[in-house]
PDB file with SEQRES, HELIX, SHEET and CRYST1 records, atoms N, CA, C and O in Angstrom:
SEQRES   1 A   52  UNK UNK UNK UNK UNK UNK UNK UNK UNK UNK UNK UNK UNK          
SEQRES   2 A   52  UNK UNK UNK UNK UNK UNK UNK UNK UNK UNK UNK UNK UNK          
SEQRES   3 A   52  UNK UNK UNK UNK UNK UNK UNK UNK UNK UNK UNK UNK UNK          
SEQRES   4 A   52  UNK UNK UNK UNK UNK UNK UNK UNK UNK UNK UNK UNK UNK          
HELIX    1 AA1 UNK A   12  UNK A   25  1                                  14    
HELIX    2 AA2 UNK A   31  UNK A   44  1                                  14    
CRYST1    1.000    1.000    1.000  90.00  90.00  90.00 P 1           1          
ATOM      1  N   UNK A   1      -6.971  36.168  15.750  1.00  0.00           N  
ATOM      2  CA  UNK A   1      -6.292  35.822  14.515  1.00  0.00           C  
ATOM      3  C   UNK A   1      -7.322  35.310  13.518  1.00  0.00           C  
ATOM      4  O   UNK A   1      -8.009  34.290  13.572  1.00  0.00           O  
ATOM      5  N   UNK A   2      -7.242  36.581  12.292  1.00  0.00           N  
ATOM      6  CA  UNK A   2      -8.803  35.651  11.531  1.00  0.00           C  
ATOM      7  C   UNK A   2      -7.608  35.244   9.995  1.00  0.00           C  
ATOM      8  O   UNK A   2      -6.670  35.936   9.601  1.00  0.00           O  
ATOM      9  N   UNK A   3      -7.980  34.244   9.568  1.00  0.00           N  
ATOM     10  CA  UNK A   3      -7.519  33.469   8.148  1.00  0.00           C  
ATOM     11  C   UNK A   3      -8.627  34.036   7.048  1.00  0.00           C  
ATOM     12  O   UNK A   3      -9.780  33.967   7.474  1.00  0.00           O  
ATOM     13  N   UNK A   4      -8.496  34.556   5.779  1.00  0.00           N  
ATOM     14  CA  UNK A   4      -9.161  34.696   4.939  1.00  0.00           C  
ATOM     15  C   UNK A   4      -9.117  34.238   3.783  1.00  0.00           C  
ATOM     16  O   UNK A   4      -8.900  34.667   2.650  1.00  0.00           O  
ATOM     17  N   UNK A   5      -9.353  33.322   4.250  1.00  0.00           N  
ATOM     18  CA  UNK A   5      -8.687  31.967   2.545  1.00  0.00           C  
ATOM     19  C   UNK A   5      -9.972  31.217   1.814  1.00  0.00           C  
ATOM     20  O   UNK A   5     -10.737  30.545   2.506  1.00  0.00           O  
ATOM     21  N   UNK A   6     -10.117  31.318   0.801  1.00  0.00           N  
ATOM     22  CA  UNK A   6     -10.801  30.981   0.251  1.00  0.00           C  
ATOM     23  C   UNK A   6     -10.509  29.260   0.006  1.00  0.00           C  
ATOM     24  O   UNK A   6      -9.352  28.841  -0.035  1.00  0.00           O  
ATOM     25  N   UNK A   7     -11.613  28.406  -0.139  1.00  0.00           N  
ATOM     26  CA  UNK A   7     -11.374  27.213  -0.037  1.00  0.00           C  
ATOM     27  C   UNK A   7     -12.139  26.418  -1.256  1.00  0.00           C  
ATOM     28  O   UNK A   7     -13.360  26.575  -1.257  1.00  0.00           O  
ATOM     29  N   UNK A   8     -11.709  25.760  -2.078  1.00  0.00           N  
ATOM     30  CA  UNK A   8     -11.967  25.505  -3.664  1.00  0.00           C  
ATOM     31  C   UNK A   8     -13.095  23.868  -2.963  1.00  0.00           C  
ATOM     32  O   UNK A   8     -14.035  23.468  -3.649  1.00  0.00           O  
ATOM     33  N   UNK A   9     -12.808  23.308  -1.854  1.00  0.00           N  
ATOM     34  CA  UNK A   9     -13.371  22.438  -1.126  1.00  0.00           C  
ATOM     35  C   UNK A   9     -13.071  22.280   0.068  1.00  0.00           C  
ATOM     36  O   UNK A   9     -11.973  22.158   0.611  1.00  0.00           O  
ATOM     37  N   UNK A  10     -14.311  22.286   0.547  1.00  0.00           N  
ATOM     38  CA  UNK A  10     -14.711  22.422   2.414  1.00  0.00           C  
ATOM     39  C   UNK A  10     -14.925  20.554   2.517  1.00  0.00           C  
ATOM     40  O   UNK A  10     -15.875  20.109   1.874  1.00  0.00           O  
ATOM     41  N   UNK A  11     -14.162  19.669   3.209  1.00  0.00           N  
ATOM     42  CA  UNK A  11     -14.311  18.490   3.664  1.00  0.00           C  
ATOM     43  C   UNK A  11     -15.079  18.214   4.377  1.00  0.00           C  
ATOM     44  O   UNK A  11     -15.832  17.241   4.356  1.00  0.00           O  
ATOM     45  N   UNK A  12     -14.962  19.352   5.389  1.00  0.00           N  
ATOM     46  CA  UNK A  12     -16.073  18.957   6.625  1.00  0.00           C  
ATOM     47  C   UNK A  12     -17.395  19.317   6.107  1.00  0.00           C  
ATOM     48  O   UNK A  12     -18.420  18.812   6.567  1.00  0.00           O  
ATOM     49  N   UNK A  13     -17.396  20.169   5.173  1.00  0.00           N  
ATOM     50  CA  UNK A  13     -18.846  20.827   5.060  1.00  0.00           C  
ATOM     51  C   UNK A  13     -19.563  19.425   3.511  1.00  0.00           C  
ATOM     52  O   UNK A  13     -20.626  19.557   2.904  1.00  0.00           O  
ATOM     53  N   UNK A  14     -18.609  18.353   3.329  1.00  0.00           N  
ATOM     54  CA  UNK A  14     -18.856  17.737   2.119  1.00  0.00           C  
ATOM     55  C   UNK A  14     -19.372  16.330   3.297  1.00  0.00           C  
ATOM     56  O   UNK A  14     -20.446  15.749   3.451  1.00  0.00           O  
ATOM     57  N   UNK A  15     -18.177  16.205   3.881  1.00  0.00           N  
ATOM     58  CA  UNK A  15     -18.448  15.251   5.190  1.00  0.00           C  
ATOM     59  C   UNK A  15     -20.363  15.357   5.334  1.00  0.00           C  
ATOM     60  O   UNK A  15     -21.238  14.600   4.915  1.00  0.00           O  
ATOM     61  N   UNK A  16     -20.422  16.479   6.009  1.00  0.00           N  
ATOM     62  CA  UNK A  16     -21.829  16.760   6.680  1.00  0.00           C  
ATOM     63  C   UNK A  16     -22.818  16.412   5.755  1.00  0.00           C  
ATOM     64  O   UNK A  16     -23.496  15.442   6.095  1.00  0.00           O  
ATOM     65  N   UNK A  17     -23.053  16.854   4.836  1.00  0.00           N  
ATOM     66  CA  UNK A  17     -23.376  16.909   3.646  1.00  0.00           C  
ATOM     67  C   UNK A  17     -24.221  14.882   3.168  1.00  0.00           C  
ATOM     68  O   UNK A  17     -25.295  14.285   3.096  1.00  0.00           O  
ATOM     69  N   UNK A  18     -22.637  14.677   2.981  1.00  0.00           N  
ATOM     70  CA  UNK A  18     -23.043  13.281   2.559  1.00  0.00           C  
ATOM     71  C   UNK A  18     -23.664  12.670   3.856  1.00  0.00           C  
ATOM     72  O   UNK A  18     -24.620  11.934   3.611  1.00  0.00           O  
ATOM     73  N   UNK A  19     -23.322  12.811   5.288  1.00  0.00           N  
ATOM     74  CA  UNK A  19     -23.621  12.434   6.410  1.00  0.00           C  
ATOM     75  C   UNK A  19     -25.344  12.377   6.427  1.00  0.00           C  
ATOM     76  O   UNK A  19     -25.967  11.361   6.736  1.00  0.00           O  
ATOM     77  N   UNK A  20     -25.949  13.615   6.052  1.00  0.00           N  
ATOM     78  CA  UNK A  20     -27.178  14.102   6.185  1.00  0.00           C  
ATOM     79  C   UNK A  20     -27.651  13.508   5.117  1.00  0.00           C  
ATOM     80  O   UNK A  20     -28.700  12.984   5.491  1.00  0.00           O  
ATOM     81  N   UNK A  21     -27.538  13.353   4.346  1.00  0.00           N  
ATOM     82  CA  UNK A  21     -27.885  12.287   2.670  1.00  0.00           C  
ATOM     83  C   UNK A  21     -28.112  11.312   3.180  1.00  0.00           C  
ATOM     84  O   UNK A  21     -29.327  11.119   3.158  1.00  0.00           O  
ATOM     85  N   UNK A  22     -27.320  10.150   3.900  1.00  0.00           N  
ATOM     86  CA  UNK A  22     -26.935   9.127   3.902  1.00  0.00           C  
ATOM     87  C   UNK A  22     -28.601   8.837   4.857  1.00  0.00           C  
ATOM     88  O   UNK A  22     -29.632   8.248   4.530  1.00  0.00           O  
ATOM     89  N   UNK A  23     -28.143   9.659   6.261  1.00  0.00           N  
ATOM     90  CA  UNK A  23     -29.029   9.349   7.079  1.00  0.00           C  
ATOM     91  C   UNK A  23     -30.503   9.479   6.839  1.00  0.00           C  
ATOM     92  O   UNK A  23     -31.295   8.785   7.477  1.00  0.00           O  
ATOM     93  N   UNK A  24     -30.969  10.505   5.775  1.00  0.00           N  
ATOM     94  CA  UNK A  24     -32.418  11.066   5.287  1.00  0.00           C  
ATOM     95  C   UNK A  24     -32.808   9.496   4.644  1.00  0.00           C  
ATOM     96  O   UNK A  24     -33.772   8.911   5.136  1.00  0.00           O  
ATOM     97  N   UNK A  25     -32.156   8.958   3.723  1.00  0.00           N  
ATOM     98  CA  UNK A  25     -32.332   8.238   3.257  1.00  0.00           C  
ATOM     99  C   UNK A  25     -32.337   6.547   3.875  1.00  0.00           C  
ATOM    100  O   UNK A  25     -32.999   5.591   3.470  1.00  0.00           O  
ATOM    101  N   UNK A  26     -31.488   6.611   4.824  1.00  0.00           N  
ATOM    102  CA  UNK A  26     -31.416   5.327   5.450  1.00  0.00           C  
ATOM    103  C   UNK A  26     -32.757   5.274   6.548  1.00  0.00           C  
ATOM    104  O   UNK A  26     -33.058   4.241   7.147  1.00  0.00           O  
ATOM    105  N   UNK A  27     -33.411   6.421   6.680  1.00  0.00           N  
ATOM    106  CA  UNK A  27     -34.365   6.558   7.818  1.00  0.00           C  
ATOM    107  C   UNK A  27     -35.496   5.835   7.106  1.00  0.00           C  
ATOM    108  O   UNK A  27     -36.076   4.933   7.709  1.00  0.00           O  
ATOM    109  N   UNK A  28     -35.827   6.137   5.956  1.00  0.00           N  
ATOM    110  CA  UNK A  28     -36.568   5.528   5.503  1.00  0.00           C  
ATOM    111  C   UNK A  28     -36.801   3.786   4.947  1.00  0.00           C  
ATOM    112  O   UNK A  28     -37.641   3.198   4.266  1.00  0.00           O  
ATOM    113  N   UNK A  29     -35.582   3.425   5.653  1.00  0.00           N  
ATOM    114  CA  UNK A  29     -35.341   1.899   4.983  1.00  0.00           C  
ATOM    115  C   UNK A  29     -35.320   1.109   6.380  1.00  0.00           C  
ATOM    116  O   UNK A  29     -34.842   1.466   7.457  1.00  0.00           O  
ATOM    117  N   UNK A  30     -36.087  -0.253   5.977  1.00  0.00           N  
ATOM    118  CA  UNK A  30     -35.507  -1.027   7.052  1.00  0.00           C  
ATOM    119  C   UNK A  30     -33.919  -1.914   7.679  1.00  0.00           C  
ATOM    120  O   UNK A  30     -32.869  -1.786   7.048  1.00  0.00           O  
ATOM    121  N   UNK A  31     -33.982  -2.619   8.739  1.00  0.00           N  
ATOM    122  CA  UNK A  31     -32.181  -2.858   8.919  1.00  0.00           C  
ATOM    123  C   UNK A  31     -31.654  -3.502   7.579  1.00  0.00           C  
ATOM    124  O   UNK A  31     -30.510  -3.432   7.131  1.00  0.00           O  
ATOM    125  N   UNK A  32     -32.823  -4.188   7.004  1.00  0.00           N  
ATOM    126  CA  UNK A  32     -32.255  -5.475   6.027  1.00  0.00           C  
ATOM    127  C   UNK A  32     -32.004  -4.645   4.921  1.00  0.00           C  
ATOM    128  O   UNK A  32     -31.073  -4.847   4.141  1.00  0.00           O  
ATOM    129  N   UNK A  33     -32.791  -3.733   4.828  1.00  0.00           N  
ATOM    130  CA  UNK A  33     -32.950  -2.500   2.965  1.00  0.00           C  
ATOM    131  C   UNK A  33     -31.442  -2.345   3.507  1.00  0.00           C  
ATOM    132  O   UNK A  33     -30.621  -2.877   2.760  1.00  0.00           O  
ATOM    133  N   UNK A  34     -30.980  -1.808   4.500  1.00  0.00           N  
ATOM    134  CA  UNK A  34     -29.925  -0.698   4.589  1.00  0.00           C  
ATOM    135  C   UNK A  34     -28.487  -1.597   4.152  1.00  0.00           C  
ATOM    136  O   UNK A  34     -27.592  -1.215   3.398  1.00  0.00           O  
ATOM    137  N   UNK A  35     -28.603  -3.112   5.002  1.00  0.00           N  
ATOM    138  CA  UNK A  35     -27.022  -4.184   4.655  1.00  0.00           C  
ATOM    139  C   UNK A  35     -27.270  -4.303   3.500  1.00  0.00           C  
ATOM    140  O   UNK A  35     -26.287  -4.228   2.762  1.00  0.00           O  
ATOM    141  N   UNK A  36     -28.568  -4.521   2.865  1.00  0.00           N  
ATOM    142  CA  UNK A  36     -28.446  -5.100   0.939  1.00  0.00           C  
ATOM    143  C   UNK A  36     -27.976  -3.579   0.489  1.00  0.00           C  
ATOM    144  O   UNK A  36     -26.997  -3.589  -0.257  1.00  0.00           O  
ATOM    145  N   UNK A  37     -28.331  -2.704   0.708  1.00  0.00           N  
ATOM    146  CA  UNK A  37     -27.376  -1.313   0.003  1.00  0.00           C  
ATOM    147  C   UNK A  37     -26.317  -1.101   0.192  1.00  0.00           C  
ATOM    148  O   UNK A  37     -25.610  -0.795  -0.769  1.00  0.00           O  
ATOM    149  N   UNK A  38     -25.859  -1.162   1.277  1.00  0.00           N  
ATOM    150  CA  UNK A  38     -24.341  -1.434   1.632  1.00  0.00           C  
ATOM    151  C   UNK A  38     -23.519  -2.103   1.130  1.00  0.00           C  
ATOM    152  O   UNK A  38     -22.441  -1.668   0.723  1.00  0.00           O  
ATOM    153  N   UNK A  39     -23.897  -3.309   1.072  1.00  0.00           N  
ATOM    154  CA  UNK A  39     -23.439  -4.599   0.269  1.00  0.00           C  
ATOM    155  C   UNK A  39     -23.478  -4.683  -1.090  1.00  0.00           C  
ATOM    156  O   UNK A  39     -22.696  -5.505  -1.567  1.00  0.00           O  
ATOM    157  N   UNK A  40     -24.325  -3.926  -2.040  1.00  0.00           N  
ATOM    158  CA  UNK A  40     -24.429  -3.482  -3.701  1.00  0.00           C  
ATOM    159  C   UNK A  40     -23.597  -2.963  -3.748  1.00  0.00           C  
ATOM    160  O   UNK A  40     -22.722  -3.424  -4.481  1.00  0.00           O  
ATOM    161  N   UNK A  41     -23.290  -1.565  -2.946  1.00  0.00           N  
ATOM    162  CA  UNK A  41     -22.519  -0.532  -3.125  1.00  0.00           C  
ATOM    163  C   UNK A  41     -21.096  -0.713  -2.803  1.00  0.00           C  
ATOM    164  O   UNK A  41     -20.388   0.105  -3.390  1.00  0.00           O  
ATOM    165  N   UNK A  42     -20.378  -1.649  -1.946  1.00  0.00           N  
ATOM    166  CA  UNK A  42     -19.433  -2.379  -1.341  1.00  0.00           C  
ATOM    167  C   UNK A  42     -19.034  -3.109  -3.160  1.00  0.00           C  
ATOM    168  O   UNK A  42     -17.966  -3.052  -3.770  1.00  0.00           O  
ATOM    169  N   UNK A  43     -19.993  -3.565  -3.470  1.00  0.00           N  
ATOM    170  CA  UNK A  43     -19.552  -4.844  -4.533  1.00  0.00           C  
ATOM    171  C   UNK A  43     -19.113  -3.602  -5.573  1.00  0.00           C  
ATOM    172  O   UNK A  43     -17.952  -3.337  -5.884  1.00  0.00           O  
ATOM    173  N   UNK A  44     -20.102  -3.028  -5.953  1.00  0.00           N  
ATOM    174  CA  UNK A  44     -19.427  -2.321  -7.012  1.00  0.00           C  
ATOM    175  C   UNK A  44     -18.553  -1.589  -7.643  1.00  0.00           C  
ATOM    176  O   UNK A  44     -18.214  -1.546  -8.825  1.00  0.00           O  
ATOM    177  N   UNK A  45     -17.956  -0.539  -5.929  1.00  0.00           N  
ATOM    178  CA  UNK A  45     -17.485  -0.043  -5.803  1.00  0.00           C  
ATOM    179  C   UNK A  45     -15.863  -1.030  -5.870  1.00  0.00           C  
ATOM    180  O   UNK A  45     -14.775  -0.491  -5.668  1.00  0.00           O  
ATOM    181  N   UNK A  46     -16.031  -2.580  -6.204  1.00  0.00           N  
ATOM    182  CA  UNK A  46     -14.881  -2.802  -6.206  1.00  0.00           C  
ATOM    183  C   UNK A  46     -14.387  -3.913  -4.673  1.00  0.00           C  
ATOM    184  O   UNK A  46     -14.024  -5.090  -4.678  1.00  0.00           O  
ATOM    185  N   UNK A  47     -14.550  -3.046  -3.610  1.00  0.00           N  
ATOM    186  CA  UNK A  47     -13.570  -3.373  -2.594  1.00  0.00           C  
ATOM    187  C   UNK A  47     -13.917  -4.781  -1.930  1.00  0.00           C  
ATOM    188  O   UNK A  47     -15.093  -5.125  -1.806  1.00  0.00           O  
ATOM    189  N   UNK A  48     -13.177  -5.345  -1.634  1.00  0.00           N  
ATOM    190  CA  UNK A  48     -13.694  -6.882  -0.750  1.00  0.00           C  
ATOM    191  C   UNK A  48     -12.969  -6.611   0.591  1.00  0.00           C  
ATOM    192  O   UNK A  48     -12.026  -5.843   0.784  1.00  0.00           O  
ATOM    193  N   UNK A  49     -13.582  -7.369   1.435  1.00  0.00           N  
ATOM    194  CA  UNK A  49     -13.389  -7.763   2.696  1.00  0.00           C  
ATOM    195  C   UNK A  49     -12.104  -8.416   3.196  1.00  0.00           C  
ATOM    196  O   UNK A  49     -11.950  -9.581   2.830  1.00  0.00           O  
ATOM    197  N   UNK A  50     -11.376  -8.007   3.784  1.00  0.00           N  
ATOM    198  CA  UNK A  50     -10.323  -8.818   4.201  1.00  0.00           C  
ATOM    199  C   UNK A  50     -10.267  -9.952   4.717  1.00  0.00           C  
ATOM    200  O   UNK A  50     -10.900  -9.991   5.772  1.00  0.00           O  
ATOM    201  N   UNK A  51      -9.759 -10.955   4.423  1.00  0.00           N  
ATOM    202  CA  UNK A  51     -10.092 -12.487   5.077  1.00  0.00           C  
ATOM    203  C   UNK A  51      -9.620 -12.031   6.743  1.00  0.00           C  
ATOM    204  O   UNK A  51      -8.730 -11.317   7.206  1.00  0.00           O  
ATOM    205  N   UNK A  52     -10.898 -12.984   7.417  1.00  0.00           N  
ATOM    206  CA  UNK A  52     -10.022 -12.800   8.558  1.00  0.00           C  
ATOM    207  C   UNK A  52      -9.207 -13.996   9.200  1.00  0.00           C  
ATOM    208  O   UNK A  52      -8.474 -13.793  10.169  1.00  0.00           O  
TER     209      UNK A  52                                                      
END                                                                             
């Protein structure tokens, strides 16, 4: 059974994508570079932490 559908966006292939970004770039940083980027990007993006 083959599907021939054209797809306007592939998730998994955007998934991978950013996956392989993320990691090229985090290889080059140490543990501490990687939580202060996390943590910029966390802030800006808005979202906070849930109290626990």
């Amino acid at each position: 059974m083959e599907t021939k559908i054209e797809k306007k966006f592939d998730a998994v292939k955007f998934a991978r994508e950013q996956k392989d970004r993320l990691d090229e770039m985090f290889s080059k940083m140490t543990k501490e570079e990687i939580l202060e980027y996390l943590k910029t990007k966390s802030i800006e993006r808005g979202r906070v932490k849930p109290s626990a």
